[in-house]
N, CA, C and O atoms as a Maestro MAE file, in Angstrom:
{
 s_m_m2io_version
 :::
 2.0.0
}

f_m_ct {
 s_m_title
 :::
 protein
 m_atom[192] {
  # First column is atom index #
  i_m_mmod_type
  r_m_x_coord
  r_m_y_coord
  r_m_z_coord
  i_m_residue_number
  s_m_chain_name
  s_m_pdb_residue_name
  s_m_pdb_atom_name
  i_m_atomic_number
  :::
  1 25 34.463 24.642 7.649 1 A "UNK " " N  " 7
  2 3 34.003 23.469 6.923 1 A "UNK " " CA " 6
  3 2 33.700 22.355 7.934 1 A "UNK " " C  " 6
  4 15 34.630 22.106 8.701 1 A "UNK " " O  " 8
  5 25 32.813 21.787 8.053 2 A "UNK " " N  " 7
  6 3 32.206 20.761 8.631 2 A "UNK " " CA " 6
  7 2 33.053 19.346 8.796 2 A "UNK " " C  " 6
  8 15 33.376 18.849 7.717 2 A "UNK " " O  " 8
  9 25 33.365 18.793 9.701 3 A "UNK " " N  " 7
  10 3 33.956 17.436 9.847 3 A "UNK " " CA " 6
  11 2 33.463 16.401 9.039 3 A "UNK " " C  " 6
  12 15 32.237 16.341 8.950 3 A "UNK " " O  " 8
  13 25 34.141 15.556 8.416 4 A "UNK " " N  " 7
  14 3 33.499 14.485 7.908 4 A "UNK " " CA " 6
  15 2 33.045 13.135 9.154 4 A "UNK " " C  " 6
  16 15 34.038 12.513 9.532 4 A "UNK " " O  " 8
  17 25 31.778 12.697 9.743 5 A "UNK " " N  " 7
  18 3 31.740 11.716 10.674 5 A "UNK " " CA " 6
  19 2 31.481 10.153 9.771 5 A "UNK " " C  " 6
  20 15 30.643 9.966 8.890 5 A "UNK " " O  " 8
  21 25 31.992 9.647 10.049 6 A "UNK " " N  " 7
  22 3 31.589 7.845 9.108 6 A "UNK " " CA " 6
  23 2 30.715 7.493 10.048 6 A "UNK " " C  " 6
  24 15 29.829 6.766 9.598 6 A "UNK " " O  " 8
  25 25 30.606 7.792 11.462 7 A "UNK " " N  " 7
  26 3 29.543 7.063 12.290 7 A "UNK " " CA " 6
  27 2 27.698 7.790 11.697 7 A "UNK " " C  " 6
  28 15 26.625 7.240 11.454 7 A "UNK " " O  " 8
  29 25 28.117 9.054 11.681 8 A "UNK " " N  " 7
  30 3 26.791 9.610 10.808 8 A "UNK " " CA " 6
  31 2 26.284 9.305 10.171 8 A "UNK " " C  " 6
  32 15 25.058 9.226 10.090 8 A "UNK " " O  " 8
  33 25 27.269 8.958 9.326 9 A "UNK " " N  " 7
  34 3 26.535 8.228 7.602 9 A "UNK " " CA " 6
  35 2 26.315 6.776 7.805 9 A "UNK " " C  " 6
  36 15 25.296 6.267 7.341 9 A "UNK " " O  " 8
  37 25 27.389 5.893 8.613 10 A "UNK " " N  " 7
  38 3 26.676 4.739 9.248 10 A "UNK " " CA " 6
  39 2 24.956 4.740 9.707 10 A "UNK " " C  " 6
  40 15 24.197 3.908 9.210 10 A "UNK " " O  " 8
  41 25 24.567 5.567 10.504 11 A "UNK " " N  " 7
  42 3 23.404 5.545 11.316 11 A "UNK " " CA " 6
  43 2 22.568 6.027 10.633 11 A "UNK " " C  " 6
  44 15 21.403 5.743 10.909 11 A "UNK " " O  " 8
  45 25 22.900 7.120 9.254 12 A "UNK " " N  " 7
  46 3 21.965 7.426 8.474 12 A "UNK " " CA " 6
  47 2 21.321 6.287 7.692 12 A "UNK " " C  " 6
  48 15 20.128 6.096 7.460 12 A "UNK " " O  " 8
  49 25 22.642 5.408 7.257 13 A "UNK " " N  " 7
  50 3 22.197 4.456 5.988 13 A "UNK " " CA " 6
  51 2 21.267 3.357 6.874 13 A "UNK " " C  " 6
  52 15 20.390 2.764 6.245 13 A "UNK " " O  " 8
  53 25 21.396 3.124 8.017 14 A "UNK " " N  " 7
  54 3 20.804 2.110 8.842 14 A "UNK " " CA " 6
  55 2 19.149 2.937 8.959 14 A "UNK " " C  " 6
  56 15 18.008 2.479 8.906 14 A "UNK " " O  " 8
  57 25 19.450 3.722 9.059 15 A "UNK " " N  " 7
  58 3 17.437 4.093 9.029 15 A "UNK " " CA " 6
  59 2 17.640 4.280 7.985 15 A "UNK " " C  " 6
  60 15 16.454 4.546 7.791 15 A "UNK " " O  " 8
  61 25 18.065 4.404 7.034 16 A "UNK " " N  " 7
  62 3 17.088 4.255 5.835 16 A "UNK " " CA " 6
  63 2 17.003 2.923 5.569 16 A "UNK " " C  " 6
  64 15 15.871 2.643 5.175 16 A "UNK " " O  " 8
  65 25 17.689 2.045 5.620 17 A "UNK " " N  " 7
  66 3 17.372 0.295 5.473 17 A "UNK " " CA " 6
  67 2 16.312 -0.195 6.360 17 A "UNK " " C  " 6
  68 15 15.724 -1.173 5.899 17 A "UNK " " O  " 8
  69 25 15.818 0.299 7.744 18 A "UNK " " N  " 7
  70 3 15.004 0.017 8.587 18 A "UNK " " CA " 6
  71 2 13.846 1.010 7.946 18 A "UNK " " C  " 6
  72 15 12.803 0.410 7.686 18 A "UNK " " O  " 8
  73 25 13.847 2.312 7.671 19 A "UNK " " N  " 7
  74 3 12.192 2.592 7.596 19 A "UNK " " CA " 6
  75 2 12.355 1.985 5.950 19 A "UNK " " C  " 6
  76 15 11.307 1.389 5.700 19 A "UNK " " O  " 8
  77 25 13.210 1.937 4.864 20 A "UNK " " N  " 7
  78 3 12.151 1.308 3.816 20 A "UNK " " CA " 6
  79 2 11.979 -0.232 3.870 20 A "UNK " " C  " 6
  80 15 11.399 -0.826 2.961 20 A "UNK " " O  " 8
  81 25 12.533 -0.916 5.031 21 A "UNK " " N  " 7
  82 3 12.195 -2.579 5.343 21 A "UNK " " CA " 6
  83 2 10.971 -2.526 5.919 21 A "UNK " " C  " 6
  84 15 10.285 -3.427 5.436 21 A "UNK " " O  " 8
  85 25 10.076 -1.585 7.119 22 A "UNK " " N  " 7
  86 3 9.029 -1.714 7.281 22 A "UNK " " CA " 6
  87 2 8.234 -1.134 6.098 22 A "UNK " " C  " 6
  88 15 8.423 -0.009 5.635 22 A "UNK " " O  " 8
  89 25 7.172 -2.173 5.584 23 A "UNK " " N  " 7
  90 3 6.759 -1.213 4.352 23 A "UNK " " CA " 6
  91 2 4.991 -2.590 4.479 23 A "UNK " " C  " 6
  92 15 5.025 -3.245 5.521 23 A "UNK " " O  " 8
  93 25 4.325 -2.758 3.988 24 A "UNK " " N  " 7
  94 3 3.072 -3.187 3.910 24 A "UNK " " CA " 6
  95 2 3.176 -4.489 3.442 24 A "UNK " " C  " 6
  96 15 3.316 -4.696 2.236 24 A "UNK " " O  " 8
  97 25 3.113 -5.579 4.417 25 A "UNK " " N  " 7
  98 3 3.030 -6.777 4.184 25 A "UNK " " CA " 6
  99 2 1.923 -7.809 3.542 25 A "UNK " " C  " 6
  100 15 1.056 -8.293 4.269 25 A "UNK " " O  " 8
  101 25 2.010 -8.178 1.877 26 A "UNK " " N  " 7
  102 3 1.061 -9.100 2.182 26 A "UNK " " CA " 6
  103 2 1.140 -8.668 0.192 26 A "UNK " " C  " 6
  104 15 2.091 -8.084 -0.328 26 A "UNK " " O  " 8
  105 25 -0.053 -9.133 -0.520 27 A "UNK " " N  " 7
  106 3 0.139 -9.123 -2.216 27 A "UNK " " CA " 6
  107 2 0.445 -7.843 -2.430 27 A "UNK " " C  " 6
  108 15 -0.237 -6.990 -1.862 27 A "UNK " " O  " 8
  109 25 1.654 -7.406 -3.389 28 A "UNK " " N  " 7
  110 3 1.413 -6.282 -4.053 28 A "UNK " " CA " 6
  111 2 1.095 -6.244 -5.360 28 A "UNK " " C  " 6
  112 15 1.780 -6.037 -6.361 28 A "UNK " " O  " 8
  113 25 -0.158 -6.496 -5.186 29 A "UNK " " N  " 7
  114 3 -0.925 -5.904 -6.420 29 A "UNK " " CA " 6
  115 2 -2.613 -5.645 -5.908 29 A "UNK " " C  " 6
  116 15 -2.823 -5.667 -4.695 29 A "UNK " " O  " 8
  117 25 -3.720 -5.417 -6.808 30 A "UNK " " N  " 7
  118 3 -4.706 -4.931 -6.122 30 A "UNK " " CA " 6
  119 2 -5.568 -6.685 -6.206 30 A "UNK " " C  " 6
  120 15 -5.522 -7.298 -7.273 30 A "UNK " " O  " 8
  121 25 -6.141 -7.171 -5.231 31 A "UNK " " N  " 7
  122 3 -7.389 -8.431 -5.555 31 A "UNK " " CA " 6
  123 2 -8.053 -8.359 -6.659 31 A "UNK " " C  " 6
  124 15 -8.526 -7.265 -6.968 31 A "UNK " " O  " 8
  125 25 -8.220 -9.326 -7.387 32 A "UNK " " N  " 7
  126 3 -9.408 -9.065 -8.416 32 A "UNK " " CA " 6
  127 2 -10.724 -8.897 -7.783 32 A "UNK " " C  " 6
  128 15 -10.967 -9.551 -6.769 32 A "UNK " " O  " 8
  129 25 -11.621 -8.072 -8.282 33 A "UNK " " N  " 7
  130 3 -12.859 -7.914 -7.621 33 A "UNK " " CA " 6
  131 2 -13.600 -9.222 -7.498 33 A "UNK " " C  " 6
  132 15 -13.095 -10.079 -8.223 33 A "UNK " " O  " 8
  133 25 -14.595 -9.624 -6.836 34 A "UNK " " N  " 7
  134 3 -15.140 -10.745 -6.532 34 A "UNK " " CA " 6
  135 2 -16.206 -10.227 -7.185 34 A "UNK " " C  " 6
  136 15 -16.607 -9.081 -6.987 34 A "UNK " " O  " 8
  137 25 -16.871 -11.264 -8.226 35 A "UNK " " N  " 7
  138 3 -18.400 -10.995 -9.148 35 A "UNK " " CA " 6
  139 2 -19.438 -11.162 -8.164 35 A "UNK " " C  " 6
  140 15 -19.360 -11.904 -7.185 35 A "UNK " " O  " 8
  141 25 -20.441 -10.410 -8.486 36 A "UNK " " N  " 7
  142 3 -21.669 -11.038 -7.292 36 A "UNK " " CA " 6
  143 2 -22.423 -11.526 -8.103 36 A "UNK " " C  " 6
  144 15 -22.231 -11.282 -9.294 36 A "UNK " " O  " 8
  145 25 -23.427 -12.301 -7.726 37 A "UNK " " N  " 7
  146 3 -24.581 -12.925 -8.672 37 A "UNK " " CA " 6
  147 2 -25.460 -12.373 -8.834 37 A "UNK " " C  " 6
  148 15 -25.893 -11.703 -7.896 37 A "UNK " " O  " 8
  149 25 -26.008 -12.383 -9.834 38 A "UNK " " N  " 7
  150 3 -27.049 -11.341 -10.682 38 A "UNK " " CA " 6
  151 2 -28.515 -11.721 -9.379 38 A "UNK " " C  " 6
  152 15 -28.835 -12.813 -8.908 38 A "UNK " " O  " 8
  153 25 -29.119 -10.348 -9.125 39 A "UNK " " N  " 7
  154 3 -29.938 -10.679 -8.235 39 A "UNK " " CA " 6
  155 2 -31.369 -10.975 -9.347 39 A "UNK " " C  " 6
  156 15 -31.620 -10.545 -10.473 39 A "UNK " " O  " 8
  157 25 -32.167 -11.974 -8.352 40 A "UNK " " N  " 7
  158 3 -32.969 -12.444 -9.194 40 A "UNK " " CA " 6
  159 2 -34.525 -11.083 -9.101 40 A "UNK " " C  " 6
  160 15 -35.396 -10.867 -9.944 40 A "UNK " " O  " 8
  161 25 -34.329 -10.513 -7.896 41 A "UNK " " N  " 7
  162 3 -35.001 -9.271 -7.940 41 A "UNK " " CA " 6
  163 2 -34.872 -7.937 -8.399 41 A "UNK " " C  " 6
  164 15 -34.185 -7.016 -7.959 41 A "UNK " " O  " 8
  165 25 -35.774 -8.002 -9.512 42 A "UNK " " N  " 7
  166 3 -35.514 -6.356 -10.201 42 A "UNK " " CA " 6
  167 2 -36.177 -5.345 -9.558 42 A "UNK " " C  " 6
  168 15 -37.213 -5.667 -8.976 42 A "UNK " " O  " 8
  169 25 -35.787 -4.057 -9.516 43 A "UNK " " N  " 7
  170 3 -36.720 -2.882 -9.245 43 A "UNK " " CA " 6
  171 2 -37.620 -2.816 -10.051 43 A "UNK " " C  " 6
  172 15 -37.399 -3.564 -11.003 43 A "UNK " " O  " 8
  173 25 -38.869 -2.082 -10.157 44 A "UNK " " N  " 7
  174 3 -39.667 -1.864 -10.714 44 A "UNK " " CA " 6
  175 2 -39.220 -0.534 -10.916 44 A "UNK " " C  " 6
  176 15 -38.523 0.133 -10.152 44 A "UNK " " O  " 8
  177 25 -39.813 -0.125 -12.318 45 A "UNK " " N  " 7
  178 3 -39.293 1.479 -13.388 45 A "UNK " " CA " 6
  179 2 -40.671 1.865 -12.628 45 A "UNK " " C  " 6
  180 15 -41.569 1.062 -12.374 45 A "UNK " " O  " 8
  181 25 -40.669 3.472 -12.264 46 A "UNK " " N  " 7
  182 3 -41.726 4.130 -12.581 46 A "UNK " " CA " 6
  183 2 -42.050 4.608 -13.680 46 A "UNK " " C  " 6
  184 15 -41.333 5.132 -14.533 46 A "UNK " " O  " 8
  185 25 -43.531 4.366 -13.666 47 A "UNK " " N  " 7
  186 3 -44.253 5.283 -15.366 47 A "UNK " " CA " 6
  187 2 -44.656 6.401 -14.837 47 A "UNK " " C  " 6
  188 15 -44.859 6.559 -13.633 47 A "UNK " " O  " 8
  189 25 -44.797 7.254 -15.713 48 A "UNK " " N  " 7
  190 3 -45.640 8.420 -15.653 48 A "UNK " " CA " 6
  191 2 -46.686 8.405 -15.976 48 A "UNK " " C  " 6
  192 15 -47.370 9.426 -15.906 48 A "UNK " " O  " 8
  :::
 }
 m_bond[191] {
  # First column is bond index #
  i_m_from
  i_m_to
  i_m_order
  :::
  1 1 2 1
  2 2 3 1
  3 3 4 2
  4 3 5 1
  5 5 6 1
  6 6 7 1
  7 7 8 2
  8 7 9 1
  9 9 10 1
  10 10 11 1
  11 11 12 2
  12 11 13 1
  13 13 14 1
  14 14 15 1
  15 15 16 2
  16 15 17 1
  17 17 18 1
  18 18 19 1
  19 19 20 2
  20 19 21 1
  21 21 22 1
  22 22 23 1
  23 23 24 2
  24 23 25 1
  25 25 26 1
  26 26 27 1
  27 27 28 2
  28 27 29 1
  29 29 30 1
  30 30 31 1
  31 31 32 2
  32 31 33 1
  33 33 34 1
  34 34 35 1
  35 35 36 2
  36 35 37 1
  37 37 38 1
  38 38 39 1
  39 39 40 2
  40 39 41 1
  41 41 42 1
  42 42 43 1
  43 43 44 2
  44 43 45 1
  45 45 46 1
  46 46 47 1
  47 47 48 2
  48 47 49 1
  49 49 50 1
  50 50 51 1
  51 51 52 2
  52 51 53 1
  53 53 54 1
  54 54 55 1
  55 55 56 2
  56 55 57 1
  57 57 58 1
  58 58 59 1
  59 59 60 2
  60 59 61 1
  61 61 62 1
  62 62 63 1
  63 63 64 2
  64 63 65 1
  65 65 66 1
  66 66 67 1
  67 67 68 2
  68 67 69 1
  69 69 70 1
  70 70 71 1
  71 71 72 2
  72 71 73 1
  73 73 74 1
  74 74 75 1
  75 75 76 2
  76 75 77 1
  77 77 78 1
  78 78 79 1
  79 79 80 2
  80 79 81 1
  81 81 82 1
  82 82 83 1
  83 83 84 2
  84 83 85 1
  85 85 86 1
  86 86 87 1
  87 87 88 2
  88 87 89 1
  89 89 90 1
  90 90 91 1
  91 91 92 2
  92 91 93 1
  93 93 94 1
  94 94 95 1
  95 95 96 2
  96 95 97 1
  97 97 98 1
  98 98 99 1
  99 99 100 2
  100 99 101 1
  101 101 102 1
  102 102 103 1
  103 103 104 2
  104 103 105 1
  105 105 106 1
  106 106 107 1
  107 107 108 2
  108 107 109 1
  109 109 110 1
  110 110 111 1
  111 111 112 2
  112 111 113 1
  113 113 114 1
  114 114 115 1
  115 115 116 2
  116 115 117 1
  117 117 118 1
  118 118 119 1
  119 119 120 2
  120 119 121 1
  121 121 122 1
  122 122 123 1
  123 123 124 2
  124 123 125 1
  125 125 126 1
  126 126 127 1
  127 127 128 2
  128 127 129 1
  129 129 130 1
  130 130 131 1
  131 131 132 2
  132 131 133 1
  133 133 134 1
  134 134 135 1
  135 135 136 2
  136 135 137 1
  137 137 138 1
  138 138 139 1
  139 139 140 2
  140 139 141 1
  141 141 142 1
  142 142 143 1
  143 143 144 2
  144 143 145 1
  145 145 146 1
  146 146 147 1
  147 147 148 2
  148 147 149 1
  149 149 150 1
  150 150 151 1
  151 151 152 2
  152 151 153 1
  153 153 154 1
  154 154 155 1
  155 155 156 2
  156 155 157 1
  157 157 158 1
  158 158 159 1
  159 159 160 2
  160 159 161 1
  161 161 162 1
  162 162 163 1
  163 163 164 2
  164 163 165 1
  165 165 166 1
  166 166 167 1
  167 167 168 2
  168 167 169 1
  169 169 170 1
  170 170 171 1
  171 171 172 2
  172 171 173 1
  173 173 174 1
  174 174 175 1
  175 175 176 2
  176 175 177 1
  177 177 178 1
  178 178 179 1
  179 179 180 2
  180 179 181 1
  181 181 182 1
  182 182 183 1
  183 183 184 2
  184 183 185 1
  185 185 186 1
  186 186 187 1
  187 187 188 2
  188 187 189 1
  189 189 190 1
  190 190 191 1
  191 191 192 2
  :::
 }
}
């Protein structure tokens, strides 16, 4: 049966507090899209 170490589980719980503290800085949620203004130039349809 395996030793119990407290320093193990110390150093385990410490990376896990360090990799989920680095995580993506800045809004979490998505930007609202920015509207563009209706262009005043249309394509032309081809006819047949």
């Amino acid at each position: 049966m395996p030793e119990f170490h407290p320093g193990r589980v110390l150093v385990g719980l410490l990376l896990a507090a360090l990799l989920a503290g680095c995580g993506q800085k800045g809004p979490l949620y998505l930007p609202k899209p920015q509207s563009q203004p209706p262009s005043s130039e249309q394509t032309p349809t081809a006819k047949p």
